[in-house]
Structures are given as C-alpha cells and as structure tokens.
N, C-alpha and C positions, 0 to 999 in steps of 0.2 A: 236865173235858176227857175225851174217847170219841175212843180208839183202837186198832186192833187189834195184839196183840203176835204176831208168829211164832214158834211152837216148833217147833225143828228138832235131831232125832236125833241123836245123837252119842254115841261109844263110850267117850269120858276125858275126862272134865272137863279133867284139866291138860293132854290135848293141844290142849282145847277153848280156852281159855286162852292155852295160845303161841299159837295161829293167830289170834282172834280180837283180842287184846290186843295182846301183840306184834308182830304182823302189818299190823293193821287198824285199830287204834288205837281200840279200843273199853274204855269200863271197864267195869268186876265193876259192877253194882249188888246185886245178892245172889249166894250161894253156899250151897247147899245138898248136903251130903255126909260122909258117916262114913270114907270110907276115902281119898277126892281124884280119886277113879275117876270114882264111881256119883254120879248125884244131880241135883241141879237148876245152871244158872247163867243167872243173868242180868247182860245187855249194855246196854250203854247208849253212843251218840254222839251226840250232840247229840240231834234230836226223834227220831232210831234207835233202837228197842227191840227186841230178839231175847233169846228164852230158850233153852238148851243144852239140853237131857231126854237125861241117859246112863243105861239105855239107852234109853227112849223106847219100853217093850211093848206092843204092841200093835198100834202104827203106821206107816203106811208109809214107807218109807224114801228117797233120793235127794229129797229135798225141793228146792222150790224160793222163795229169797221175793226182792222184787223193792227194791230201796232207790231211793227217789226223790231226788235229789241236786240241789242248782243247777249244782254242774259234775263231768260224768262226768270230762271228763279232768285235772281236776284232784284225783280221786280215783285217777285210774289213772295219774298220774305217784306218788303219794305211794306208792300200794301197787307197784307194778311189779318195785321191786328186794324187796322184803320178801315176797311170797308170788307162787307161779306163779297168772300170769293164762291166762285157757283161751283169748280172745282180745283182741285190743285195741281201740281204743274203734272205733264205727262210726257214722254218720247211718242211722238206719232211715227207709224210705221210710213210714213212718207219724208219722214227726215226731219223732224222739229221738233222743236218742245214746248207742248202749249200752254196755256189755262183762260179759265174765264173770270170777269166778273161782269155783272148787272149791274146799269147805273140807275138812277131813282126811275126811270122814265122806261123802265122796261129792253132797254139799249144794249147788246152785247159786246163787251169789249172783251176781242179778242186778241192775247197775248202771245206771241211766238218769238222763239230762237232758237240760235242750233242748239242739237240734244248734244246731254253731258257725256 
C-alpha cells in the first residue's frame, strides 16, 4: 500500500502527545527521543498517519494537512469539548463539510467530509 505521511513541526513531543492523543484520540505508533522534548513521534487513527518532527530544522512552519473523514461532525462533536476548535463544522460550496482546529505548534488541521 502507497501513502503519503504528513510531517508537521512541533516544539515537545509530550505537549505533542497531550494534544494529539489526548485530545484527538490518535495512538503513539513510534517515538523517537532522548530527552521527551526533542525527536520524532508518530500518530496513527485508523487509515490517519501524521508524524511530529520536534524541532523540524529546516522547515517551514504553520503547517497545514487536511484529514479526509466519513463524518466531519462526528469528528467535531467528539473533539469539541477536549481541544479548542478554530471553527465549527460548515458545508463548503465546493462540496464538503469542513472545520478546523490549531494544534499547540500553530498547525492547521483541517477536517473534511461529505456535506449532510
């Protein structure tokens, strides 16, 4: 199977971790780190893959990646009380139903699926 993984910037692994895990309900597939700071982590939910890169030199930053979902708001009822969302869900006139949230690191994660 061929898929593309996102890496996106982050400053601490373990704040990487509460948001991510905690928050979003994503597991650890790897961790990569000497001090819990610095280092690699990978994410995993269901066919979702996302890697952490603290600090990520080189790269630019405010990143954005987009998750394709069967149902956005059944994503943004789950996450709602557990992490601030930057908006709530919408029908785009292009055919989806979006929303956002910001992870610690400035990061957009953006949420789509068909509209209801």
């Amino acid at each position: 199977m061929e898929r593309a993984v996102p890496v996106l910037p982050g400053d601490d692994i373990g704040v990487a971790k509460d948001f991510y895990v905690d928050g979003l309900g994503f597991q650890v597939s790897f961790e990569m780190t000497d001090d819990g700071k610095l280092g690699l982590l990978g994410l995993e939910r269901g066919a979702i893959s996302l890697t952490i890169d603290c600090p990520m030199p080189g790269h630019g930053r405010d990143a954005c990646v987009s998750l394709q979902v069967e149902n956005a708001d059944a994503y943004y009822r789950e996450w709602q009380n557990r992490v601030e969302i930057r908006r709530p869900p919408r029908n785009e006139p292009w055919g989806a139903r979006t929303f956002d949230v910001i992870d610690p690191f400035g990061n957009t994660i953006f949420v789509m699926g068909p509209t209801t």
